[in-house]
C-alpha positions as CSV (number, residue, x, y, z in Angstrom):
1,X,25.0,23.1,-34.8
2,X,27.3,20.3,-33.8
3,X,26.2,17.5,-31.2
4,X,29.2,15.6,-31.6
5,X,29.5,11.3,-32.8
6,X,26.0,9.5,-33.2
7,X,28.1,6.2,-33.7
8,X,31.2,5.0,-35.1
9,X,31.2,2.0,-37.7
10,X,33.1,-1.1,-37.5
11,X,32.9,-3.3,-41.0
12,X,33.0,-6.7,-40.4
13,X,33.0,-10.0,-42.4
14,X,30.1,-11.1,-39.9
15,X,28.8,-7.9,-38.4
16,X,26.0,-10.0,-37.0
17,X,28.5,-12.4,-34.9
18,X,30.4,-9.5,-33.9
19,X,27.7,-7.6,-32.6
20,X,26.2,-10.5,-30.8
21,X,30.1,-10.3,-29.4
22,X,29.7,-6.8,-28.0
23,X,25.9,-8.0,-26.6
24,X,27.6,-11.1,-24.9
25,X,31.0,-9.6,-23.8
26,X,30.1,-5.9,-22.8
27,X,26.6,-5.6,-22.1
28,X,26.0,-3.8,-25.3
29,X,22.1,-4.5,-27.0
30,X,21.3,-4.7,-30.4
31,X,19.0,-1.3,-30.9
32,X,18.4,-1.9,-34.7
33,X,19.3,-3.8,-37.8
34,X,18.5,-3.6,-41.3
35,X,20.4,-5.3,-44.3
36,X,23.3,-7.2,-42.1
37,X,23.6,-3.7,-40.7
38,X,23.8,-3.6,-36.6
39,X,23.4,-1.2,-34.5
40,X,24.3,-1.8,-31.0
41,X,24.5,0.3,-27.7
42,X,26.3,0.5,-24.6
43,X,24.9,1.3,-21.3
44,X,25.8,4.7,-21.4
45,X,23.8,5.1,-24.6
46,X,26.8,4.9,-27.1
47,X,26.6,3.7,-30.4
48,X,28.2,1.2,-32.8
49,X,27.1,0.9,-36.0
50,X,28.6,-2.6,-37.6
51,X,28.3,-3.6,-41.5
52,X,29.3,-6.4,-43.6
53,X,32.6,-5.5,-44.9
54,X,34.4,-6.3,-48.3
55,X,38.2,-7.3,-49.2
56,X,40.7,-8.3,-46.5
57,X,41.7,-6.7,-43.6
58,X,45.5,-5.0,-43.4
59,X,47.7,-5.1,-40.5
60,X,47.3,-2.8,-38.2
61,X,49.8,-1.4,-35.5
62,X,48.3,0.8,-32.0
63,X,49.9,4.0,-34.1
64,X,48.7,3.4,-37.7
65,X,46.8,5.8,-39.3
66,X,43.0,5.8,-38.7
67,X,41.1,5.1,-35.5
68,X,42.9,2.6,-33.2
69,X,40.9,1.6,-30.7
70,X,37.6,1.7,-28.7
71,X,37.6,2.6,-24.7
72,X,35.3,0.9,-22.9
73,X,34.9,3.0,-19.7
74,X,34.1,0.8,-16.2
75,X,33.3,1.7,-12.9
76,X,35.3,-1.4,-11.4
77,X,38.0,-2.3,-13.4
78,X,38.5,-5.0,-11.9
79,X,35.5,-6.7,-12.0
80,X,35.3,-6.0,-15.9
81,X,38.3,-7.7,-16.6
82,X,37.9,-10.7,-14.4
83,X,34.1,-10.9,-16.6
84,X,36.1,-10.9,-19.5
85,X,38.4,-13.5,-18.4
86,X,35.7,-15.4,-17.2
87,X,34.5,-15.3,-21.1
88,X,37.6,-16.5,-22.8
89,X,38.9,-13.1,-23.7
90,X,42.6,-12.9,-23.3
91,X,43.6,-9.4,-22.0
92,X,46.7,-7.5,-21.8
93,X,49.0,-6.9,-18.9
94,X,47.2,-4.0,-17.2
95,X,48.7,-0.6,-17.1
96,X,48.3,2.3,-14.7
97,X,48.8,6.0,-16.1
98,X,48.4,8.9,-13.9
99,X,45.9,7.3,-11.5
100,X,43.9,5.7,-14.9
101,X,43.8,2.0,-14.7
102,X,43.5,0.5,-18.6
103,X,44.0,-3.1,-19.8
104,X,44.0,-3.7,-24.1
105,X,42.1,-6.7,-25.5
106,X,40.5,-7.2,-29.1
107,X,37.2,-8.5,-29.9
108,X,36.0,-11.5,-32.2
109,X,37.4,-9.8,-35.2
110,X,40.7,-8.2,-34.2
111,X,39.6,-4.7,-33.2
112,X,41.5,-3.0,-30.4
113,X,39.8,-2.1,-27.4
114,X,40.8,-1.6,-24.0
115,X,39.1,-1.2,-20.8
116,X,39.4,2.1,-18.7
117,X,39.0,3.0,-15.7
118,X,39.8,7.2,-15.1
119,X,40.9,8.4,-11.2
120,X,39.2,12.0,-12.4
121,X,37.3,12.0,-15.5
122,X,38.2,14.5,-18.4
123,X,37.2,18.1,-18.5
């Protein structure tokens, strides 16, 4: 009954500068748009979903409540990060926990994401 997530939404005072971020930055496309709505997709066929949001954003901590943070899964971690660097995005010291390689960064509005790079992927 159940497929699991068709997307996850970001609002955004600019969704369409934001998702031109994800296009330029992580390879994402723009798969559809209607109404300053934009849907863009990863390479792996993940979907974000970002609209024009309303009132001000609130400060936000990696533990507050709600969703945290993206993962953006790589096959060479390394090379990702150097791309990013390369396109003005300032990253986070990388960590390394139990064999997974992950660096933090935020995109054009503040969101969290990190990079990740898994020794064995999940069950």
């Amino acid at each position: 009954m159940f497929k699991g997530l068709e997307h996850t939404a970001i609002a955004s005072p600019d969704p369409e500068r934001l998702a031109g971020w994800y296009v330029k930055h992580l390879g994402f496309h723009i798969n559809f748009n209607y109404d300053g709505n934009f849907f863009v997709k990863a390479p792996n066929g993940s979907i974000l979903e970002i609209i024009p949001s309303e009132g001000n954003r609130t400060a936000q901590g990696p533990k507050s409540p709600g969703i945290r943070h993206l993962a953006i899964a790589v096959d060479d971690f390394d090379s990702a990060a150097a791309a990013l660097t390369a396109l003005g995005v300032e990253l986070g010291t990388p960590l390394q926990i139990k064999g997974n390689r992950l660096v933090f960064f935020t995109d054009c509005d503040g969101n969290l994401i990190h990079l990740i790079h898994r020794e064995k992927p999940l069950p």
